[in-house]
C-alpha angles and dihedrals in degrees: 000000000000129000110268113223126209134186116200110192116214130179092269108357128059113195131193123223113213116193090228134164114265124246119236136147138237118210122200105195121199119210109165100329088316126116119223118233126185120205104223125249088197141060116294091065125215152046107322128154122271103278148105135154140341106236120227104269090025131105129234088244095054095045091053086055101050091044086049088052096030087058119024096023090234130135107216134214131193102030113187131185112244124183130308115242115199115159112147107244099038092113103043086211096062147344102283140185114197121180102214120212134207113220143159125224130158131209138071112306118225121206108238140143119019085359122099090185144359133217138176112229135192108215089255078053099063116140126204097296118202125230111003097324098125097052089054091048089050091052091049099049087043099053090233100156 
C-alpha cells in the first residue's frame, strides 16, 4: 500500500493529507516481580498491555504516563523506553507504531478507563494477549533489546 496524498485548498492555506501509521504507546509495569495486564472494554478484545495512543502536542513519554494512570490508576517511576514495534498488521483496525516503555509502580492497580478489568501476571501465568503483546513480553523477559 502506498501512502494517499491529498491536497485541501482553503482560502489562504493549503494542507496536505499523508495515510500514515498511527502513534500509540505500550506500557510493561512492574509490581513485585509481577507484570500488570489490563483486559480490554473495547474492541479489540482481550488482555493487552496499558496503552493507547500518543495526543497531538503531546510526547511518547507523557502519554505513557497518562495511559498508565487513565487505565491502572498507578503512578509510575522509573519509566524506561523499550523497543518500537511497528509491524503492519499488529492492530487488526489500522497500521500502527507503539513505543513501548519499561516502568515500576507499587500499589494496588484499579481497572478505568478503556479496562474492564486488571491483573497482575508472572510470565508462566500469561493469558491470551490481544494484538502483539506476547511477542513484546517474550522480548522483555528475555532481555531481547
Amino acid at each position: 500500500m502506498s501512502s494517499v496524498e491529498i491536497l485541501i485548498e482553503l482560502p489562504i492555506l493549503h494542507v496536505m493529507m499523508y495515510r500514515n501509521p498511527l502513534p500509540t504507546v505500550d506500557i510493561i509495569i512492574e509490581i513485585a516481580d509481577k507484570i500488570v495486564l489490563i483486559e480490554r472494554k473495547n474492541p479489540p478484545y482481550g488482555w493487552a498491555l496499558p496503552g493507547g495512543f500518543i495526543d497531538y502536542n503531546e510526547s511518547a513519554e507523557h502519554a505513557a504516563l497518562r495511559e498508565a494512570r487513565e487505565e491502572t490508576g498507578l503512578n509510575v517511576q522509573d519509566l524506561r523506553q523499550f523497543h518500537v514495534y511497528s509491524r503492519p498488521g499488529r492492530d487488526p483496525r489500522f497500521h500502527t507504531i507503539t513505543v513501548v516503555f519499561t516502568a515500576r509502580a507499587s500499589g494496588t492497580p484499579q481497572a478505568a478507563s478503556d479496562a474492564k478489568n486488571i491483573g497482575l501476571f508472572t510470565r508462566d501465568e500469561l493469558p491470551e494477549l490481544a494484538f502483539d503483546h506476547r511477542q513484546i513480553l517474550v522480548d522483555y523477559f528475555e532481555n531481547r533489546y
